[in-house]
C-alpha positions as a Markdown table, in Angstrom:
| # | Residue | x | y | z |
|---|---|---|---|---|
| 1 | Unk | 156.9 | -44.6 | 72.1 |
| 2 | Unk | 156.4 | -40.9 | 71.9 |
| 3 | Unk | 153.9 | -41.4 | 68.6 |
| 4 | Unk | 151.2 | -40.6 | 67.9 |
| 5 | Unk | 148.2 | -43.2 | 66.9 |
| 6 | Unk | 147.9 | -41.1 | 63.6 |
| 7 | Unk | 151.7 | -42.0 | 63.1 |
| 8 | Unk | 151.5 | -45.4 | 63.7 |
| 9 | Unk | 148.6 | -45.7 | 61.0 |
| 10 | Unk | 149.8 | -44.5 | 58.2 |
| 11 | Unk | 153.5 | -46.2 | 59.0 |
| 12 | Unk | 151.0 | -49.3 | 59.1 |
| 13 | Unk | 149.1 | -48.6 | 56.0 |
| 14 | Unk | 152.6 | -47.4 | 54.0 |
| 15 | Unk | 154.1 | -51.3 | 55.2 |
| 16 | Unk | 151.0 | -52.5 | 53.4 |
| 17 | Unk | 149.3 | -53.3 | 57.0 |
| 18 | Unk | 145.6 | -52.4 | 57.4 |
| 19 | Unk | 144.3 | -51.4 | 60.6 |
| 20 | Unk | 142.6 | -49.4 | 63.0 |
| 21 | Unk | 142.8 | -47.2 | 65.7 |
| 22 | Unk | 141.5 | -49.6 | 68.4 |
| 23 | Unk | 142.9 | -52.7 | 66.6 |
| 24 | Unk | 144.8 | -55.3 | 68.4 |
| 25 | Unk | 148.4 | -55.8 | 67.0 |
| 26 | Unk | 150.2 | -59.1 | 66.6 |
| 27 | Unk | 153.6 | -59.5 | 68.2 |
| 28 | Unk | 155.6 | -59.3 | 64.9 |
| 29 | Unk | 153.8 | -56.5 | 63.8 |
| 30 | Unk | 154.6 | -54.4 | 66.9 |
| 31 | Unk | 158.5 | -55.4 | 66.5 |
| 32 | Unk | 158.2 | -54.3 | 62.7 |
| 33 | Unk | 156.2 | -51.1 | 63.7 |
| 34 | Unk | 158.3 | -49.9 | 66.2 |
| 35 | Unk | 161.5 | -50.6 | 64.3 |
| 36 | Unk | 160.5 | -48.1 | 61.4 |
| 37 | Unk | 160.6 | -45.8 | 64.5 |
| 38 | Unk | 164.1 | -47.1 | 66.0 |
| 39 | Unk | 162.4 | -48.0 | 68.6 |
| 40 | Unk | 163.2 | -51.7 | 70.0 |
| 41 | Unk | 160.3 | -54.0 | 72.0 |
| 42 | Unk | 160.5 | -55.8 | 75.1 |
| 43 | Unk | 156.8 | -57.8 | 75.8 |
| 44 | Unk | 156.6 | -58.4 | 79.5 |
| 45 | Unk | 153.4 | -60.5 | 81.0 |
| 46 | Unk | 152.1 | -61.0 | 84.4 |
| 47 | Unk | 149.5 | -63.7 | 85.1 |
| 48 | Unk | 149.1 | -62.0 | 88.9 |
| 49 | Unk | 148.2 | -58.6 | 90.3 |
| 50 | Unk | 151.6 | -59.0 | 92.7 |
| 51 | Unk | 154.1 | -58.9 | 89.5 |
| 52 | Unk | 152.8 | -55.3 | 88.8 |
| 53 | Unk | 154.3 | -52.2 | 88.9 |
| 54 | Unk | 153.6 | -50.7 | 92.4 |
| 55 | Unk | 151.1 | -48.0 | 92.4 |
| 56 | Unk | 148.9 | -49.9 | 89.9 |
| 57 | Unk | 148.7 | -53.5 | 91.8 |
| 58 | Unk | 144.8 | -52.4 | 92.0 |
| 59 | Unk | 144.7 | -52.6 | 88.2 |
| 60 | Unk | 141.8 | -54.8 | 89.1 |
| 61 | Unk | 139.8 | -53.3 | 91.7 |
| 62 | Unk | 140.7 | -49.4 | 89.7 |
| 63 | Unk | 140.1 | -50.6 | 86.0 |
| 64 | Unk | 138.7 | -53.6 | 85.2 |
| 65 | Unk | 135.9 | -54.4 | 87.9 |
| 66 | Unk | 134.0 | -51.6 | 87.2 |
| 67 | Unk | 134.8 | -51.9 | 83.3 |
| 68 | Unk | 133.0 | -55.5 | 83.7 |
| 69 | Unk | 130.5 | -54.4 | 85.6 |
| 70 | Unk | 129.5 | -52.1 | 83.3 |
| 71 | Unk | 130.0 | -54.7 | 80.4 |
| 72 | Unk | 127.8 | -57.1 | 82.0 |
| 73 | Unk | 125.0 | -54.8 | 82.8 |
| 74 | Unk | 125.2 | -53.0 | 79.1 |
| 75 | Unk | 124.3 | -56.8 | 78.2 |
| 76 | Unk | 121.4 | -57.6 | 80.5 |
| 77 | Unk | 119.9 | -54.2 | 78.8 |
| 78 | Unk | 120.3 | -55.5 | 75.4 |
| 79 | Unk | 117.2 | -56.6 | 73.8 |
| 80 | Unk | 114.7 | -55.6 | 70.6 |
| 81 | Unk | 113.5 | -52.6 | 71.1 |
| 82 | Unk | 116.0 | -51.0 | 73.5 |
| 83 | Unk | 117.4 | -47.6 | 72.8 |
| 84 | Unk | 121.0 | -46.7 | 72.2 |
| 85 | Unk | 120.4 | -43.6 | 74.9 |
| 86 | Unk | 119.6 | -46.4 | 77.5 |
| 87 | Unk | 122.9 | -48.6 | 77.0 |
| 88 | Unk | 124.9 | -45.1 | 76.8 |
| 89 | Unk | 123.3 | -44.1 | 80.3 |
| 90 | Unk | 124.6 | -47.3 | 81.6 |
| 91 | Unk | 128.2 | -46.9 | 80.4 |
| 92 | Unk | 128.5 | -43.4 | 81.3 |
| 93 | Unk | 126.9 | -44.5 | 85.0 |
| 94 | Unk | 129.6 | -46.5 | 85.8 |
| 95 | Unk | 132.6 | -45.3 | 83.7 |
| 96 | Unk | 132.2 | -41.6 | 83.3 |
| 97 | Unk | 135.1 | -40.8 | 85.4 |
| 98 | Unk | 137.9 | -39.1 | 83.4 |
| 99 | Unk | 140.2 | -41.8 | 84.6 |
| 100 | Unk | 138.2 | -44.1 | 82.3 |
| 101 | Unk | 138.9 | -42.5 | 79.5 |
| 102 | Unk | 135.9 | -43.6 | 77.5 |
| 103 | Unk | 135.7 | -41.6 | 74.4 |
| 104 | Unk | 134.0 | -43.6 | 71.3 |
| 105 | Unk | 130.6 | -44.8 | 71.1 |
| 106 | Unk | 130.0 | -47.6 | 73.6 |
| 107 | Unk | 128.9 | -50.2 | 71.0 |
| 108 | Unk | 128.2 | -49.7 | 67.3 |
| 109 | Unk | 127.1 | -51.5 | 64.3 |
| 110 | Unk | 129.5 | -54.1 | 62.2 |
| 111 | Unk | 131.4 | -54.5 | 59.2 |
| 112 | Unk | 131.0 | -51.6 | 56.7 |
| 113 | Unk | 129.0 | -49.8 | 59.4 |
| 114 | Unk | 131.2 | -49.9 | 62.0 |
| 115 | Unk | 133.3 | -46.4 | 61.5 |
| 116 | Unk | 130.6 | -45.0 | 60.4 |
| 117 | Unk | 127.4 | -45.5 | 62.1 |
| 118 | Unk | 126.4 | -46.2 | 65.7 |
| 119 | Unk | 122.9 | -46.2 | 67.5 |
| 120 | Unk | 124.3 | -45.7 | 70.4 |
| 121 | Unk | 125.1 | -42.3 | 72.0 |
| 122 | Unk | 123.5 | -39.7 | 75.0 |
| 123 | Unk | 120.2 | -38.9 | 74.2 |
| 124 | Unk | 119.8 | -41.4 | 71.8 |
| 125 | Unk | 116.2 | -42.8 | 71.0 |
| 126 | Unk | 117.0 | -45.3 | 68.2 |
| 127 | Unk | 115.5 | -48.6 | 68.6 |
| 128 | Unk | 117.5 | -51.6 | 67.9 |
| 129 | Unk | 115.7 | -53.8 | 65.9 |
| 130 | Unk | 115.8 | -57.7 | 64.9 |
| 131 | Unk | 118.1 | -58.4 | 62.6 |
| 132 | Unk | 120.6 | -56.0 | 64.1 |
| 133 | Unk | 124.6 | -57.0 | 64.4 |
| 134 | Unk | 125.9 | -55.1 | 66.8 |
| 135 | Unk | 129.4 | -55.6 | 68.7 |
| 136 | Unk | 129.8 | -54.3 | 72.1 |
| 137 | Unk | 133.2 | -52.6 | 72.3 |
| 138 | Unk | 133.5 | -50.2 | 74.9 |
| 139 | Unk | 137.1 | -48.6 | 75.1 |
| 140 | Unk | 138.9 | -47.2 | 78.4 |
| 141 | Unk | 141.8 | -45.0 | 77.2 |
| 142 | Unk | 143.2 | -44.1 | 80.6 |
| 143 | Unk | 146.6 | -42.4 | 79.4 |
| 144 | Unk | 147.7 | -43.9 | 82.5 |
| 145 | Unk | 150.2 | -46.6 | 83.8 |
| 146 | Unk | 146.9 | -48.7 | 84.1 |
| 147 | Unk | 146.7 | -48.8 | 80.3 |
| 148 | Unk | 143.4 | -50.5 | 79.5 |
| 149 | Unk | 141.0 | -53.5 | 79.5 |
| 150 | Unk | 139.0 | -54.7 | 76.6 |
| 151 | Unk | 135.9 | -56.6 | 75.2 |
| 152 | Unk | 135.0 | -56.4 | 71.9 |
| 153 | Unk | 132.1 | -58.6 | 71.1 |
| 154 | Unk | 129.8 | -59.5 | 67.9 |
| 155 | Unk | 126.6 | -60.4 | 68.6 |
| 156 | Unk | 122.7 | -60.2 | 66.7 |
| 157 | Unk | 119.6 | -59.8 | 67.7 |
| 158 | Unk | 116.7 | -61.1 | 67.0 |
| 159 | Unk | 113.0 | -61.5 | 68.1 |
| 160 | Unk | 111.4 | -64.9 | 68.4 |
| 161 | Unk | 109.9 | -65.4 | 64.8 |
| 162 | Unk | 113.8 | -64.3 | 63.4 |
| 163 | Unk | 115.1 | -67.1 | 66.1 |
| 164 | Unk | 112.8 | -69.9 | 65.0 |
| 165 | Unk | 114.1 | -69.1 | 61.7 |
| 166 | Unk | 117.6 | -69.5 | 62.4 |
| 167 | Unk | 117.6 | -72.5 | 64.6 |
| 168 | Unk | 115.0 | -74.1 | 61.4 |
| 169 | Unk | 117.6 | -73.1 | 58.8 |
| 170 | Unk | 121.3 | -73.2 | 60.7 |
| 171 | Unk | 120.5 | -76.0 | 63.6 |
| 172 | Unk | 124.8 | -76.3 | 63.5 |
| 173 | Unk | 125.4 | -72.6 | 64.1 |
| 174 | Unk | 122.1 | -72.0 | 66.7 |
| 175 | Unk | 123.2 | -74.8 | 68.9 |
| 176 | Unk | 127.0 | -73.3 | 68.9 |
| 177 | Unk | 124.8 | -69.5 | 69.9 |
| 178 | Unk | 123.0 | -71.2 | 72.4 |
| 179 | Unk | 126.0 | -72.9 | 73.7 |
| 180 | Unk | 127.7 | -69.4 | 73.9 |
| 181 | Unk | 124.4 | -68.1 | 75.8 |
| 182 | Unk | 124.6 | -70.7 | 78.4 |
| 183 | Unk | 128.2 | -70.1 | 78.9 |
| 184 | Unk | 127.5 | -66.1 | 79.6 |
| 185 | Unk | 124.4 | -66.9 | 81.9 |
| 186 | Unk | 125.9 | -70.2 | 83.7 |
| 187 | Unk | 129.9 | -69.4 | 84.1 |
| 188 | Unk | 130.2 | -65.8 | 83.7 |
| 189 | Unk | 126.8 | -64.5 | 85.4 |
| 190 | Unk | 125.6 | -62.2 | 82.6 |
| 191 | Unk | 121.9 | -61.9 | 82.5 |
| 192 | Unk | 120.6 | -62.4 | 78.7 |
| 193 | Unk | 118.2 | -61.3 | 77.1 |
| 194 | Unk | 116.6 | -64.4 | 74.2 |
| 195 | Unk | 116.7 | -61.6 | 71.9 |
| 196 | Unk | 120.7 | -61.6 | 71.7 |
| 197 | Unk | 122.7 | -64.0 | 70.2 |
| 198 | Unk | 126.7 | -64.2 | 70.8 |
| 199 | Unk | 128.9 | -64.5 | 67.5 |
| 200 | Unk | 131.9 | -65.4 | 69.4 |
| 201 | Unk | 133.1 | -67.8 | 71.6 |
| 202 | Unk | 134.5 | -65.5 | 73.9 |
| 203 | Unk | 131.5 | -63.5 | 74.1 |
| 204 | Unk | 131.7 | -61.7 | 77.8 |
| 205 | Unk | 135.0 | -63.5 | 78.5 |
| 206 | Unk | 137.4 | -61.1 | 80.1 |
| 207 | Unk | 140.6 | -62.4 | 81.9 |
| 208 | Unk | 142.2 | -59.5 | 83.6 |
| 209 | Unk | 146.0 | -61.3 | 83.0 |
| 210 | Unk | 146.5 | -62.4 | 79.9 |
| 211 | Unk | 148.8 | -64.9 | 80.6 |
| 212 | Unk | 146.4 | -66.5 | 82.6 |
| 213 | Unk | 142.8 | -67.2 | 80.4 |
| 214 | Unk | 141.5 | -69.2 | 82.7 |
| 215 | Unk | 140.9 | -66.5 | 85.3 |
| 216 | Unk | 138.0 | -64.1 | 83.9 |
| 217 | Unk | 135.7 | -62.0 | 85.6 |
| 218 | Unk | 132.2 | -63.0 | 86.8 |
| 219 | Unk | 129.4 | -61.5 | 88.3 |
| 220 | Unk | 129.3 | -62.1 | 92.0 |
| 221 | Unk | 126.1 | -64.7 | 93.1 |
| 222 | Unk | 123.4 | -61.7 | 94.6 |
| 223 | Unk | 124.7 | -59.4 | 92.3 |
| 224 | Unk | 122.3 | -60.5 | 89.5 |
């Protein structure tokens, strides 16, 4: 469609939809969407880099292996203490091509704070301290056939005296993070820092087809 996001926002909000610019639609609200715009929807899948369009059968190798690798690294930095400047260097290090499209902050704060502030940006020397919910969504707008690729995490952090406190008050909920952690480290290859703590169970998890979950990407054994 030949709309702009602005459009598609306030035909959201007038249908009684809330949402944002780098929300996730469901199906039904895409058909609705697009039909206040006579437009109609066809959702086509692929579960394997052969069924795309030629010209962007390197979707991998182009967008989403170096959108990973800069995922998992921007996680191995993540720890009390670091500085939003530092994760930003990362990000810009390996997706500042214009191809990338990487506009918005590469991580920001959560819930009320999340349009509104973010310790993360160039030159930046705030701290992140304990206590601190972060999520980790870093956004390639490529404006291309390509499209994009996606990981929008919540996680905390917190030092050790803020973890025994946790795992002391919540045992349920700190063996589910730990879990999480061991999952990241074990199956995906992410380096961890004990200061960060996954909210979600899909925490690192990128699959590069949707229609196929149970391929994700990993780092490689050496590359660690």
């Amino acid at each position: 469609m030949d709309v702009s996001f602005a459009d598609v926002i306030s035909k959201c909000m007038a249908l009684g939809i809330m949402v944002s610019i780098n929300q996730r639609l469901e199906a039904d609200v895409i058909e609705l969407v697009a039909s206040e715009f006579n437009f109609e929807v066809e959702f086509i899948g692929v579960d394997d880099a052969a069924e795309l369009e030629e010209g962007t059968r390197d979707y991998v190798e182009r967008l989403v292996a170096p959108y990973f690798a800069a995922v998992a690294e921007w996680y191995g930095a993540l720890h009390v203490g670091q500085s939003g400047g530092e994760l930003q260097r990362i990000v810009d290090r390996h997706l500042s091509d214009p191809f990338f499209g990487v506009r918005l902050n590469p991580g920001h704060q959560l819930h009320l704070d999340e349009w509104v502030n973010s310790p993360i940006f160039p030159g930046s020397r705030v701290e992140l301290r304990s206590g601190t919910a972060l999520q980790c969504d870093i956004i390639p707008a490529t404006g291309t056939p390509y499209f994009t690729t996606n990981i929008e995490d919540g996680v905390a952090l917190a030092d050790e005296a803020l973890r025994a406190e946790l795992a002391a008050a919540y045992p349920g909920a700190w063996e589910r993070i730990q879990a999480r952690r061991r999952f990241m480290v074990d199956r995906l290859g992410i380096d961890l820092h004990p200061d960060v703590l996954p909210l979600s169970n899909l925490a690192g998890h990128l699959p590069p087809f949707l229609l196929r979950p149970d391929r994700a990407m990993t780092v490689a054994q050496g590359a660690r």
